[in-house]
N, C-alpha and C positions, 0 to 999 in steps of 0.2 A: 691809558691815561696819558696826557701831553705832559712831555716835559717843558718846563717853563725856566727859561734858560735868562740868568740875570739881563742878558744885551736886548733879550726880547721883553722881559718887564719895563728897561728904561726905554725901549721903542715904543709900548705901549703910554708910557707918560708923555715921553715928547709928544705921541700924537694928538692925545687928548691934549694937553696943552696947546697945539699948532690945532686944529680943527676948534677949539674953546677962543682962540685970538682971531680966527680965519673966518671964522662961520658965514660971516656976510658973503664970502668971494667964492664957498665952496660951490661947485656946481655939478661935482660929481654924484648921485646920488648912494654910491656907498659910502661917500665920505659922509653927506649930510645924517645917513643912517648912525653911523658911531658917533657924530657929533647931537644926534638926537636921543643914545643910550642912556638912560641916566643908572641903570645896572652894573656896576664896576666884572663881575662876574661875566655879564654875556657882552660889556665891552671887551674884555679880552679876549674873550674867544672867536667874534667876529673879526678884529682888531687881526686876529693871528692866522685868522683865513686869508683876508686882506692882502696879507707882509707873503703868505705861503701861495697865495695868485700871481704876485709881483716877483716874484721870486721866479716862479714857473714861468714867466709870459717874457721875461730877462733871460730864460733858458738855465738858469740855475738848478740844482738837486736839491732837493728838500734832504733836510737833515732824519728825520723820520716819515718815510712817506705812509707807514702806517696808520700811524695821529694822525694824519692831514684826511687819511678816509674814514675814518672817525668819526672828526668832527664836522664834516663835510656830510655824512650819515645823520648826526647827531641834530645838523640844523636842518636837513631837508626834512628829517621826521619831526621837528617842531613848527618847518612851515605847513605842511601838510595837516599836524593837528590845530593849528590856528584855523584854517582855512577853513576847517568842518566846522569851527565855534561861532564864526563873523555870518 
């Protein structure tokens, strides 16, 4: 289960908030992705995949790298059953 750490709840807001003001300029398509969520639930979670990419790609340590395969598990097996629906 992810721990949901206060600094990452209000990272989650500001970004909704910053992608909710932004939208016209976003042109990254994972941004466009959480600014098209309207899920508060799978916004955070993508949201915290996101912040745990940037994290990595800065060469940072994840705080739990357990939850990060997780949930990294958790979306691959949801795009994978989408995929067989469409």
């Amino acid at each position: 289960m992810s721990c949901v750490t206060p600094w990452r709840t209000a990272i989650w807001s500001l970004l909704r908030q910053a992608l909710a003001a932004e939208l016209e300029q976003a042109q990254h398509p994972l941004l466009l992705r959480l600014a098209a969520e309207a899920d508060s639930k799978r916004f955070a979670a993508l949201s915290e995949i996101v912040l745990d990419h940037a994290l990595l790609a800065d060469g940072s340590q994840l705080e739990n790298p357990a939850d990060y395969v997780q949930r990294m598990n958790k979306l691959l097996l949801e795009l994978d059953s989408s995929a067989g629906t469409s």
